[in-house]
DOZAZA-601275 format. One record per residue (C-alpha): residue number from 0; x, y, z. Coordinates in steps of 0.1 Angstrom, whole numbers. Example, Ala and Ser with C-alpha at 12.3 -4.5 7.8 and 13.67 -1.06 7.14 Angstrom:
<atoms>
    nr       X       Y       Z
     0     123     -45      78
     1     137     -11      71
</atoms>
This chain:
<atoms>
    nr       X       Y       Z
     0     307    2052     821
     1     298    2070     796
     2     262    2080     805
     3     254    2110     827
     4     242    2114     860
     5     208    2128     848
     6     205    2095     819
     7     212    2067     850
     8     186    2086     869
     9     161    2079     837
    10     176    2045     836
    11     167    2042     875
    12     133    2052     878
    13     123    2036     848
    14     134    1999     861
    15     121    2007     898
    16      90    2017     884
    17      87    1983     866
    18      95    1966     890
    19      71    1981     913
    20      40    1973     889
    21      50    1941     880
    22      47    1936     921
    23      17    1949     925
    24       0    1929     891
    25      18    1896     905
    26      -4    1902     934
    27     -24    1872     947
    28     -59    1868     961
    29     -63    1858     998
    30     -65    1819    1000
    31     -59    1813     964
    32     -34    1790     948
    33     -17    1801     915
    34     -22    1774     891
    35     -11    1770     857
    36     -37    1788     840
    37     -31    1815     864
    38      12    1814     855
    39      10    1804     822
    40     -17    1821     802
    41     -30    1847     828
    42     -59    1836     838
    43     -73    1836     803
    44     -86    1872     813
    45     -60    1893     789
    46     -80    1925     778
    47     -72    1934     734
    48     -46    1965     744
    49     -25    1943     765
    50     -26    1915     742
    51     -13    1936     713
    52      15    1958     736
    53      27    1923     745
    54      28    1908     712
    55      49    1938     698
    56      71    1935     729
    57      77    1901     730
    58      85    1904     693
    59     105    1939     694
    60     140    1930     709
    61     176    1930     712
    62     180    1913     673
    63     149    1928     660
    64     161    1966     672
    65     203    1965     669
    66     201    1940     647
    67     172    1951     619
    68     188    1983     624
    69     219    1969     613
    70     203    1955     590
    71     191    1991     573
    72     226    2003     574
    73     239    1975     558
    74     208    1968     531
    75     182    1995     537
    76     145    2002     539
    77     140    1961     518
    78     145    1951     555
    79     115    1969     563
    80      91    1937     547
    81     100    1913     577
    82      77    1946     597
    83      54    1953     573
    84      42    1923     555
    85      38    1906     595
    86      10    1933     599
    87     -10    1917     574
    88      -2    1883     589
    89      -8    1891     618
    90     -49    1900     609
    91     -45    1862     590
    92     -38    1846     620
    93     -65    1865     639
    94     -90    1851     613
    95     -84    1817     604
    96     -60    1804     633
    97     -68    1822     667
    98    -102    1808     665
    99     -90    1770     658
   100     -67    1775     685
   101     -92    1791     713
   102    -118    1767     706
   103     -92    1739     714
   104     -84    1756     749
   105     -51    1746     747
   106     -21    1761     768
   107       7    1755     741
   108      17    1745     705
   109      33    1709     715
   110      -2    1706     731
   111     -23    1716     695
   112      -1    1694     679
   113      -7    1662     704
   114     -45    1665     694
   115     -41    1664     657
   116     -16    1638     660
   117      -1    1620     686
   118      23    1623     715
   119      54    1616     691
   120      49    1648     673
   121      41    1669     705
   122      74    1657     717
   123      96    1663     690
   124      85    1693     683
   125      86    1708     718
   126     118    1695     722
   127     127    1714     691
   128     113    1746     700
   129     132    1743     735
   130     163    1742     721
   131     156    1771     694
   132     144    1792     720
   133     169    1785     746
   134     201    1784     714
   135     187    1806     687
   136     165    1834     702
   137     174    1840     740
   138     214    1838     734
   139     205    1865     702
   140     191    1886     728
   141     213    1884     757
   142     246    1890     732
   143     230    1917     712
   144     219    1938     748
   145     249    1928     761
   146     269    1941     732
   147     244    1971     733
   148     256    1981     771
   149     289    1978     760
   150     292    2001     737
   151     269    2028     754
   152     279    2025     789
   153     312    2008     788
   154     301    1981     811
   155     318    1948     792
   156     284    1924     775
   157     288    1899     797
   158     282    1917     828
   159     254    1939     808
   160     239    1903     799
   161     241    1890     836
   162     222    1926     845
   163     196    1918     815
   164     187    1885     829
   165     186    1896     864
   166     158    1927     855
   167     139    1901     835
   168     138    1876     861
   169     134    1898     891
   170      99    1912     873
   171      84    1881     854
   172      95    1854     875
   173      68    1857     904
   174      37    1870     885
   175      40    1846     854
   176      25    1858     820
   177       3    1885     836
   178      29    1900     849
   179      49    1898     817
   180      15    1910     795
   181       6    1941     815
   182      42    1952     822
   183      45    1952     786
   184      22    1979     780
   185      45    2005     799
   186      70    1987     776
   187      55    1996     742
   188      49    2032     749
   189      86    2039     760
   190      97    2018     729
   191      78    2037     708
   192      82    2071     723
   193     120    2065     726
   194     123    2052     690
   195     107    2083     678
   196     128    2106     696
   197     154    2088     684
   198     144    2088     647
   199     137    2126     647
   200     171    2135     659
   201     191    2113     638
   202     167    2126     606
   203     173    2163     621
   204     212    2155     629
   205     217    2142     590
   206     201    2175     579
   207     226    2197     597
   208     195    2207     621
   209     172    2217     592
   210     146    2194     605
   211     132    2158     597
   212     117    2160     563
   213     150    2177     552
   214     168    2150     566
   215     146    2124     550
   216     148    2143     521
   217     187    2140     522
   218     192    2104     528
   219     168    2099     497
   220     191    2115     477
   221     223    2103     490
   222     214    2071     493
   223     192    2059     471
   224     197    2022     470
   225     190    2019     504
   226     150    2027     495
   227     146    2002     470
   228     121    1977     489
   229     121    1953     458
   230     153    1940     455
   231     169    1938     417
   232     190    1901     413
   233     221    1927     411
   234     217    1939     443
   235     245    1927     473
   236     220    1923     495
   237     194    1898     471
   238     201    1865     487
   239     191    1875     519
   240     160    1894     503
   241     150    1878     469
   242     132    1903     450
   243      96    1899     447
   244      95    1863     473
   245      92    1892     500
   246      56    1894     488
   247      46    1861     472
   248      71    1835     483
   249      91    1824     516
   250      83    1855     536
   251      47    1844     538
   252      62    1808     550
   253      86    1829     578
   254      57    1850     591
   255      35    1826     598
   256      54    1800     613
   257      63    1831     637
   258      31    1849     642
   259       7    1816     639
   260      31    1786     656
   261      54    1801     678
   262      49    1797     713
   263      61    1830     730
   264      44    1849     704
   265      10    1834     706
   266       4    1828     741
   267      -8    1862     744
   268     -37    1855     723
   269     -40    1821     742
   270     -49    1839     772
   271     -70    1860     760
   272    -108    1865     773
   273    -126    1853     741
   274    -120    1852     704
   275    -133    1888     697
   276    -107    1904     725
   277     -81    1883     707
   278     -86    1898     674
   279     -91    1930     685
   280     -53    1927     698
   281     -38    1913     669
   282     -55    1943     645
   283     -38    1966     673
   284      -5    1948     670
   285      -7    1948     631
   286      -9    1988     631
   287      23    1991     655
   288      41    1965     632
   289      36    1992     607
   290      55    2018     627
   291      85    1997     639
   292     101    2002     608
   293     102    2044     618
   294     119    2036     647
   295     139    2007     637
   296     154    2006     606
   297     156    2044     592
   298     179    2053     622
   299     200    2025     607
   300     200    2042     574
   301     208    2076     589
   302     237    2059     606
   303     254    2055     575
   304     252    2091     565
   305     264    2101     598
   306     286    2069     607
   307     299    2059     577
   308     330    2035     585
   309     315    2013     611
   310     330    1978     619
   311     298    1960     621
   312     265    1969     606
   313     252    1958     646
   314     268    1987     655
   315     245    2010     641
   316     220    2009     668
   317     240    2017     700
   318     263    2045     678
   319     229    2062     674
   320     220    2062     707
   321     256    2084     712
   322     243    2108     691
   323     212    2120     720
   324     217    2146     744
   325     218    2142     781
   326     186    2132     792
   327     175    2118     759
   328     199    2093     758
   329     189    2076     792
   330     153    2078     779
   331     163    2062     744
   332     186    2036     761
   333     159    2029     790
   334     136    2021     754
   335     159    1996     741
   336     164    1977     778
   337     127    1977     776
   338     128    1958     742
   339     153    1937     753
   340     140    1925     790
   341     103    1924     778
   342     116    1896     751
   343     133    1876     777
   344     107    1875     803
   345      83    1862     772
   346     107    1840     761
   347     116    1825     790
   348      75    1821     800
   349      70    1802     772
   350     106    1780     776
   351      86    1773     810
   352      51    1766     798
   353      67    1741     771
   354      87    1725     794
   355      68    1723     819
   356      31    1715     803
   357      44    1695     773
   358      75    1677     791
   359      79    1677     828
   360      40    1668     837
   361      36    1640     808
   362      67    1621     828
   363      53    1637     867
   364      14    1631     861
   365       2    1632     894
   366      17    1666     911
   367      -2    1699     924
   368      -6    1727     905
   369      20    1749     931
   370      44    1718     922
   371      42    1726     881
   372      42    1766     887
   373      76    1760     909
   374      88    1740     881
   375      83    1762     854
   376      98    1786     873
   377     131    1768     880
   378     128    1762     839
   379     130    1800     836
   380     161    1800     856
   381     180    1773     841
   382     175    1784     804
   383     185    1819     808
   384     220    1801     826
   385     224    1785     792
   386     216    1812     774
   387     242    1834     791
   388     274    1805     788
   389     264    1797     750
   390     256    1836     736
   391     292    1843     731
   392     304    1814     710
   393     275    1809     690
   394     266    1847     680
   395     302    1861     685
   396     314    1849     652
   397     281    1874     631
   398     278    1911     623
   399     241    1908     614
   400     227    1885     641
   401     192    1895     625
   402     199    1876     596
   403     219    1845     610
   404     186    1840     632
   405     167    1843     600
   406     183    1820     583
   407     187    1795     614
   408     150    1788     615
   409     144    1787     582
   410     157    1755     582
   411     131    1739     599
   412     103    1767     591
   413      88    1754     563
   414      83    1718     579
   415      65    1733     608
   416      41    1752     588
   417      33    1722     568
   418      24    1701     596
   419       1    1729     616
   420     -14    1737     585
   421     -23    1701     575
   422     -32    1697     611
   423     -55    1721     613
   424     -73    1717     576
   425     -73    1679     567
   426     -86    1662     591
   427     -63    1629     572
   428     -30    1642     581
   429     -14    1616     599
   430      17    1609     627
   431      36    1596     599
   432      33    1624     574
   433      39    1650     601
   434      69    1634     611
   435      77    1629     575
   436      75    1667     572
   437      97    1676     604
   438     124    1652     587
   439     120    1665     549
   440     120    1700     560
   441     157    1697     579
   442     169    1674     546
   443     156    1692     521
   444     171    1727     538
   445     206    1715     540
   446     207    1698     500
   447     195    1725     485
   448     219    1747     508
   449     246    1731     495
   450     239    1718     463
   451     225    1749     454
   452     243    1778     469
   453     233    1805     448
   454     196    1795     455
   455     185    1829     481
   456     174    1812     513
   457     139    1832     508
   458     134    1811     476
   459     144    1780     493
   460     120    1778     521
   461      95    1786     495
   462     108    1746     475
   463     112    1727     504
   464      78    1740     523
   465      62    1725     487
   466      85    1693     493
   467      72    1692     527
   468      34    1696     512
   469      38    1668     488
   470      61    1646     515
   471      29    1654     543
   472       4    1643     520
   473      17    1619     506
   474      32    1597     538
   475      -3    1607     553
   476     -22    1586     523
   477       3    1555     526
   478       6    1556     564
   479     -30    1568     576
   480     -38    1572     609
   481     -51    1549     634
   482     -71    1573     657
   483     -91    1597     650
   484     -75    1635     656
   485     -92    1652     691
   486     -90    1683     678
   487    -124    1703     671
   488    -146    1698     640
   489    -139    1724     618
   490    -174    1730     615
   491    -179    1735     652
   492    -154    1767     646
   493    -166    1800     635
   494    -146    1826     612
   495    -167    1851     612
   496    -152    1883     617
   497    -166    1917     633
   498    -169    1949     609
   499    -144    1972     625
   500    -121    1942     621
   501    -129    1936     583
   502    -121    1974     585
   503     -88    1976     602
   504     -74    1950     574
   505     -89    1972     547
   506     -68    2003     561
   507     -39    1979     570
   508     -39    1967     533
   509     -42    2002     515
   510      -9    2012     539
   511       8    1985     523
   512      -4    1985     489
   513       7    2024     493
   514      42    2019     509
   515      53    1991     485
   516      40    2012     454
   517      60    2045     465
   518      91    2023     472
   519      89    1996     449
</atoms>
């Protein structure tokens, strides 16, 4: 073991304490049965500040911290643009999406996609994000945590991952998405706290204890490359990060499918009390997103100053954590846990809420509401099982898990932003053009994959999402639909916008306008 007494102490406290006020929030009201609105989505009563904690801890996790950070030490501060530009996207969504999707008062995506189109498409699809979430982004998690315990405690990954999905479980399972969102706050703050510690001692440790702008100062100069955010065609690292797409091309495609369409990402805002509250969480979230890079990525650049011959670039991360003193270690490794069991118990709430709400009731009609909470429970259960059996052979094979995942979805990315996009905005889109994009966005991935290899990924989700567009369209106008889509009128739907939100993506915008122009 290769923590000390007073860091497992840290550890301790920390997870009883969680534990603890995920029991109490998990409480129920005398002679009232949880239904799914309760489980699933909170009773629709999430307040702004829990809304954004949760969407930043849902999001910040196992592959986002060990593996962007692996990421940095591998490519540098470029990787920074998957943070950054989401902040911008995430005040997008709060605008012109959030307010679609609250006024349709629906529980999940599947669902959305069901009223602009028709059973067909809300089956496929959920079926499809099922198996991403259960293949793609839970096993990511487990492996990289377990991998994570490994190397700071000794304890081998698979028992670290059996201990991850145990503390997620044990806090989420019971209270549902409530439990999940307000846990999450006390989440966030030790995240973010721990990350800066973190970030302040590596910066101070690379300047031989001459403090954090020295050491900043010092990894400018010694490595220079690894601060170039615009990416030259020379570069090693360009077909993973394709020069100026990061701002104008497939990025744009990547973050919204994530922040606008992705199921354990936006349920928070689902459940929130009104479309004001929502907004004012996603402007919260954006300003974090801004910060993650601090506490992510520059410790992986200062790892290769002070950990130059690492095996893996995944490795940065948990060397780091080595690097902290007694104390400061537990609190920094109780930070990552944090990251890493707050995204499973999100994940796993939303595996449910699919499963159950777009899946299990459409074949089981008639049951009680205790009938569909105890399934989506079991749901939870069974996908982490899978998880934990299929991590190892899927992910064991990667040093940068952050980018596999990355790629992974792009595959179908630019097919599921076609079809929620024309779903939303023309009101013509039919079944057969959205399943026409689903299909042309798989295709068209893997041809120009491999009749195109030296094509950046970036750059290709940018050509098929416009073959999609055209495919969408144009199977839409030969194949019209039959019945009219149930969602609401656009015109019934208001995007207004309150001043101090026009004003928090002002500020958000002159960050980024200012970051990209120092480091361009």
């Amino acid at each position: 073991m290769k923590l000390a007494t007073l860091d497992i102490a840290i550890i301790a406290i920390y997870a009883i304490g969680l534990l603890l006020v995920a029991l109490w929030i998990s409480r129920s009201e005398k002679n009232h049965e949880r239904n799914t609105e309760d489980y699933f989505l909170a009773s629709k009563a999430l307040p702004w500040w829990a809304i954004g904690a949760s969407l930043i801890a849902s999001n910040i996790s196992a592959e986002q911290i060990i593996g962007m950070s692996g990421s940095g030490y591998a490519i540098g501060l470029a990787i920074a643009s998957y943070e950054w530009m989401a902040a911008i996207t995430l005040l997008l969504v709060g605008k012109y999406m959030l307010p679609i999707f609250l006024k349709n008062k629906i529980f999940t995506m599947p669902q959305y996609l069901e009223q602009c189109f028709d059973s067909r498409v809300k089956t496929v699809l959920a079926l499809f994000w099922l198996a991403v979430y259960v293949f793609v982004n839970l096993t990511a998690v487990l492996w990289l945590g377990g991998l994570a315990i490994q190397t700071v405690t000794g304890i081998d990954w698979f028992t670290g991952m059996m201990m991850l999905a145990i503390f997620s479980t044990a806090y989420s399972l019971y209270g549902g998405l409530k439990a999940v969102a307000y846990t999450d706050i006390i989440q966030v703050v030790l995240l973010v706290f721990g990350g800066l510690i973190l970030s302040y001692l590596a910066l101070d440790a690379v300047s031989d204890g001459a403090g954090v702008i020295a050491g900043f100062g010092v990894l400018t100069e010694k490595l220079p490359e690894h601060f170039d955010m615009i990416l030259s065609s020379d570069n090693p690292a360009y077909m993973s990060l394709p020069g100026i797409s990061v701002l104008v091309g497939g990025m744009w495609i990547m973050n919204l499918s994530y922040w606008g369409f992705n199921q354990y990402i936006i349920q928070r805002a689902l459940a929130a009390k009104d479309i004001r509250e929502a907004q004012k969480g996603m402007a919260f979230a954006a300003y974090l997103k801004l910060l993650v890079p601090v506490i992510v990525v520059l410790p992986g650049i200062a790892a290769v100053v002070l950990y130059p011959n690492l095996s893996a670039p995944d490795q940065a991360y948990p060397s780091m954590i080595e690097l902290m003193p007694v104390g400061i270690k537990g609190l920094v490794f109780a930070a990552l846990v944090a990251a890493i069991v707050s995204s499973l118990a999100s994940m796993t709430n939303s595996i449910s809420t699919i499963f159950t709400m777009d899946i299990y009731r459409h074949l089981k009609p008639a049951k009680s509401q205790t009938h569909y909470v105890f399934v989506g429970r079991a749901a939870t259960l069974v996908s982490l099982v899978i998880a934990m059996i299929m991590a190892e052979p899927l992910l064991g094979k990667f040093d940068q898990a952050f980018q596999y995942i990355q790629e992974f979805t792009g595959v179908f990315t630019p097919g599921i932003v076609v079809i929620f996009l024309l779903g939303m905005f023309w009101r013509k889109a039919s079944p057969a053009g959205a399943i026409a994009a689903a299909l042309g966005s798989a295709v068209g991935s893997f041809v120009l994959k491999f009749s195109w290899p030296t094509l950046p990924f970036m750059d290709r989700m940018s050509v098929v999402f416009l073959l999609c567009l055209g495919l969408g369209v144009l199977v839409s106008l030969l194949r019209p639909r039959t019945q009219p889509s149930k969602t609401v009128d656009l015109s019934q739907v208001s995007f207004a916008t309150t001043p101090s939100f026009n004003l928090h993506t002002a500020i958000i915008a002159i960050i980024l306008i200012a970051l990209y122009t120092t480091w361009w």
